[in-house]
C-alpha positions as CSV (number, residue, x, y, z in Angstrom):
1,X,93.6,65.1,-27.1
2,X,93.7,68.7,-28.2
3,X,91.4,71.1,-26.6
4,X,91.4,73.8,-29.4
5,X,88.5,75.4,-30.3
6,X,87.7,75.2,-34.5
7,X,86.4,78.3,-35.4
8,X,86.9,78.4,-39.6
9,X,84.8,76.2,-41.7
10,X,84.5,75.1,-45.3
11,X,81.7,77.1,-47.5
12,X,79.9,73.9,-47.9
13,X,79.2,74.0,-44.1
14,X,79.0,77.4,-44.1
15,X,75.9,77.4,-46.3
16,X,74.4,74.2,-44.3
17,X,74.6,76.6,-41.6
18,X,73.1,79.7,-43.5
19,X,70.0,77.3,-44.3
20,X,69.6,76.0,-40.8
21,X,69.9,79.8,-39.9
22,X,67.2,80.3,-42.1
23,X,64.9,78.1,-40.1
24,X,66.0,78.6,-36.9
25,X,67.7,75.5,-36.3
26,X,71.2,76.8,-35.9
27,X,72.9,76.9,-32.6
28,X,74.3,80.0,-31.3
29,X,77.9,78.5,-31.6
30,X,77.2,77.7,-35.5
31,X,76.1,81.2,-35.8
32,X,79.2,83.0,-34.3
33,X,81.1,80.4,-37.0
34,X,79.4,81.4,-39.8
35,X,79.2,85.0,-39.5
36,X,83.4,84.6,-38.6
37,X,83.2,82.8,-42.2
38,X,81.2,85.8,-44.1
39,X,83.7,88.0,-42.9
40,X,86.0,86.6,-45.3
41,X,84.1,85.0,-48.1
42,X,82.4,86.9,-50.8
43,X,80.8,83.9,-51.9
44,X,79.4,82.5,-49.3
45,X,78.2,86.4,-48.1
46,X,76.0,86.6,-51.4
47,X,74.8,82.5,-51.1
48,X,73.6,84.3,-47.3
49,X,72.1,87.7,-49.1
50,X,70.1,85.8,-51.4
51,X,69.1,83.0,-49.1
52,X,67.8,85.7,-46.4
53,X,66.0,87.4,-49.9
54,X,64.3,84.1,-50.6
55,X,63.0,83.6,-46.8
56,X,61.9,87.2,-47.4
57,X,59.9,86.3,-50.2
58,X,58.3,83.3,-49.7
59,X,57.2,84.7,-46.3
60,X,55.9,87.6,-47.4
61,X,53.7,85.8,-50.4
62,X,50.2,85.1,-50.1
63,X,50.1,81.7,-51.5
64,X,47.7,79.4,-50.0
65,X,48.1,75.6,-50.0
66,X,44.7,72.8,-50.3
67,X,44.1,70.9,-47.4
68,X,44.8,67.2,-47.8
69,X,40.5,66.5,-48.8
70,X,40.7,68.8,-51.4
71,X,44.4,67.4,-52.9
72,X,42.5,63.9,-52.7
73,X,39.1,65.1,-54.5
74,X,41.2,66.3,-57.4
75,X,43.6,63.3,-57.8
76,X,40.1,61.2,-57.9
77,X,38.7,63.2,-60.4
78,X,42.3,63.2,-62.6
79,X,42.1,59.4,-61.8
80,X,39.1,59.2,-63.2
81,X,39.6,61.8,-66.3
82,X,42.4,60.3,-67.2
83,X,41.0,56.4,-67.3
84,X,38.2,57.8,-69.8
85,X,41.0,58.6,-72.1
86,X,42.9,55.3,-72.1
C-alpha cells in the first residue's frame, strides 16, 4: 500500500472545496489543498474571488425571509384567488 500523501487535485474538487470553504465545512487538510491548487490555477483563483464576493454579498444584504405562518397564509389566499378564476 503506498503511503504518499496526495496533495494536487482536479478544479472540480477544487471548487467543491472553495464552496465548502465558504461555509465552513472544509477541513484544515482540504484547505492547505486548495490553496496549493490556486497557486497554480487562474481559473479556479477567479471561481474562489468571486465565490468569497458572493458570500460577501449575500451576507452583507438586508433581505428578510417570512416565517413559515406567513408563507402558509399567502399560499391559502393564492389557493383560493386562483380557484375563483378557474
Amino acid at each position: 500500500m503506498s503511503t504518499k500523501i496526495k496533495v494536487t487535485m482536479p478544479c472540480d474538487e477544487a471548487n467543491h472545496v472553495c464552496d465548502k470553504t465558504q461555509y465552513k465545512e472544509a477541513s484544515l487538510w482540504d484547505m492547505i489543498k486548495l490553496n496549493i491548487h490556486l497557486i497554480y490555477c487562474r481559473a479556479c483563483r477567479k471561481y474562489t474571488k468571486n465565490n468569497t464576493i458572493l458570500t460577501k454579498k449575500i451576507k452583507d444584504s438586508k433581505v428578510e425571509c417570512l416565517d413559515k405562518d406567513c408563507k402558509e397564509s399567502m399560499k391559502k389566499d393564492f389557493d383560493k384567488v386562483l380557484s375563483e378564476y378557474q
